[in-house]
N, C-alpha and C positions, 0 to 999 in steps of 0.2 A: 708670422709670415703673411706677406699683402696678397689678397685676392689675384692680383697681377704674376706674382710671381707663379701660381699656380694654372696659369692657362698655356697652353702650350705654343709657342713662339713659332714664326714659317718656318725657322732651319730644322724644329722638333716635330713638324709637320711633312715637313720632305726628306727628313732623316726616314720617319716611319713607313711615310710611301715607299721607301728607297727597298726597307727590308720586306716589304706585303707585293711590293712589283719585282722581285730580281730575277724569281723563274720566270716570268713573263717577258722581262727585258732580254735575259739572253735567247729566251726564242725566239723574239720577234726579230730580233736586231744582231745585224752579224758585227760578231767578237770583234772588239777595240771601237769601235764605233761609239761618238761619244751621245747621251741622251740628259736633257736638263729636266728636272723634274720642278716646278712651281705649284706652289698652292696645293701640292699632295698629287698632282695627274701631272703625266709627261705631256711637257708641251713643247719639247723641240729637240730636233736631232742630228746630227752632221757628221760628217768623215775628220774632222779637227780640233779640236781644242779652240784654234782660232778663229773658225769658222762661226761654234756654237756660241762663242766668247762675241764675235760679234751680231750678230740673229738676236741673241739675249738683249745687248745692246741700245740695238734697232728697236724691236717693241716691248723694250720693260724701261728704259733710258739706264735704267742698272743691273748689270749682272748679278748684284749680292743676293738678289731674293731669291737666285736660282739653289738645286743642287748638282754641279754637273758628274756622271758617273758614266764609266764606259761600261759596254755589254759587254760579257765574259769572263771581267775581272771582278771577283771577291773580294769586299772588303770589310775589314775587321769592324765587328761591332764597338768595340772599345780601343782604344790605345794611348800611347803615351806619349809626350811630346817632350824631349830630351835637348837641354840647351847645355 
């Protein structure tokens, strides 16, 4: 196994933030409300999907580094992706 594969990637970095911030996100932030999470700390927040989608945009030129999650919804630490 290469040294690389053993350092933890932004998505496993925002994945973590995701679960150490979720009581904090549904208190701060009213329910469905969407919040991105980069680089492990929330940096942006909005009423939309396409709103946050574009904000992201705006100052990162890519959404992919984000993680976007809304406040209030739970979501599964593992699952399965069924084709």
């Amino acid at each position: 196994m290469s040294v690389s594969s053993k350092l933890p990637t932004p998505a496993d970095k925002n994945q973590s933030a995701y679960w150490e911030l979720q009581s904090h996100l549904d208190a701060s932030y009213e329910k469905g409300r969407f919040v991105a999470i980069v680089d492990g700390k929330v940096f942006v927040d909005a009423p939309s999907f396409q709103e946050i989608r574009e904000i992201l945009r705006a100052r990162l030129g890519t959404p992919h580094e984000a993680l976007v999650v809304q406040a209030g919804v739970h979501y599964p630490r593992h699952g399965a992706i069924l084709t």
